[in-house]
N, C-alpha and C positions, 0 to 999 in steps of 0.2 A: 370372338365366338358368340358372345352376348348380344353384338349386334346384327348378328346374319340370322340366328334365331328369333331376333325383335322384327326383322326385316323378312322373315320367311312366313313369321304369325301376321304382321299386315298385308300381306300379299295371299295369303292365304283366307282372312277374315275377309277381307274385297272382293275375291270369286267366288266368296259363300255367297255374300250380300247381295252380287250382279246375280249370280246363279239363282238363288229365291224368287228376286223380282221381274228378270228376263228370263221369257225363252227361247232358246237357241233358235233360229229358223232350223227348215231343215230342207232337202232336195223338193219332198214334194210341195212347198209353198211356205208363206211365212207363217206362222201362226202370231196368235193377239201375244203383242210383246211390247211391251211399258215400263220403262226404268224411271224408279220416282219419280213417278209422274210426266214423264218428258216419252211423247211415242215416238219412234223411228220414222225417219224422213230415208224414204226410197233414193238412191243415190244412180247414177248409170252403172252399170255393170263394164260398158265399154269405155267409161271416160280414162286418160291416161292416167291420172293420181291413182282410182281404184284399182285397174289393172297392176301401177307397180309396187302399192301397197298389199295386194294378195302376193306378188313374185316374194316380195319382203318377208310376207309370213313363212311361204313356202320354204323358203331360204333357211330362214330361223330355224323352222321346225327340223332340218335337214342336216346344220349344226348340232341342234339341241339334243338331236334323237339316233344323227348316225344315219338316216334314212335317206332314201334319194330322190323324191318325186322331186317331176318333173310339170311344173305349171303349162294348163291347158287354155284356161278360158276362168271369166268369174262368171258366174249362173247368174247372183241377186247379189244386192248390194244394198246398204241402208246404215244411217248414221244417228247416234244422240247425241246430246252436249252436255257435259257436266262444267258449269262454271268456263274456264276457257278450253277445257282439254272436249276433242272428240274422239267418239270411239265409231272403228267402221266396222259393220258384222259382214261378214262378206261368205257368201257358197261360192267355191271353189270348186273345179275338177282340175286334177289332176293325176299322171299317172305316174303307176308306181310298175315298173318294170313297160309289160303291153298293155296292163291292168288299169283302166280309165275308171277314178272312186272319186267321189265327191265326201270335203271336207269343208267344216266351219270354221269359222278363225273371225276372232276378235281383233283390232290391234289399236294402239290407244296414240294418238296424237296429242302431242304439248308442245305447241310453236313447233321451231324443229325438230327436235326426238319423234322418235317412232317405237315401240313397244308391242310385240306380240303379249297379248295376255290371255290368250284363247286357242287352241289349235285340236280340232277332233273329227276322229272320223265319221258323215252324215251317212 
């Protein structure tokens, strides 16, 4: 129990931390967004890693949440590096029943593993 609580407060102190110093893009453009010191490198929106890294979110979030969207397209796409891990911020549309909504998602690469750490609606 002690350590899912030690595990919930680090996970939790890290979305403070990225939250403070990034800002989320959002549908209508990116805004100035700088993670200690390191600014986002534009990524394709169409390249295949990006696209199956949003499916990956979308998935998650769908697990996570019980929800059903259903991946449309990525809008923008852009990436930083901390040490070896990248993280990709990615706009998303997708729809949720007929309902075409655009969402943000983070998700954190480390060699293999993949990691949503971000998932909201823009």
């Amino acid at each position: 129990m002690a350590s899912i609580s030690h595990s919930l407060l680090l996970v939790l102190t890290f979305l403070v931390a990225v939250s403070t110093l990034f800002e989320i893009p959002t549908a209508l453009g990116w805004r100035k967004a700088e993670v200690s010191g390191n600014d986002l490198t534009p990524a394709d929106p169409k390249d295949p890693k990006v696209v199956e890294l949003a499916k990956f979110a979308i998935n998650e979030q769908n697990k996570e949440f019980k929800t059903n969207l259903k991946f449309d397209h990525v809008s923008k796409a852009a990436t930083f590096q901390v040490v070896q891990k990248t993280t990709y911020v990615l706009i998303i549309f997708a729809r949720d029943g007929s309902i075409l909504g655009t969402y943000d998602a983070q998700v954190l690469l480390n060699g293999n593993s993949k990691k949503l750490v971000a998932f909201s609606k823009g």
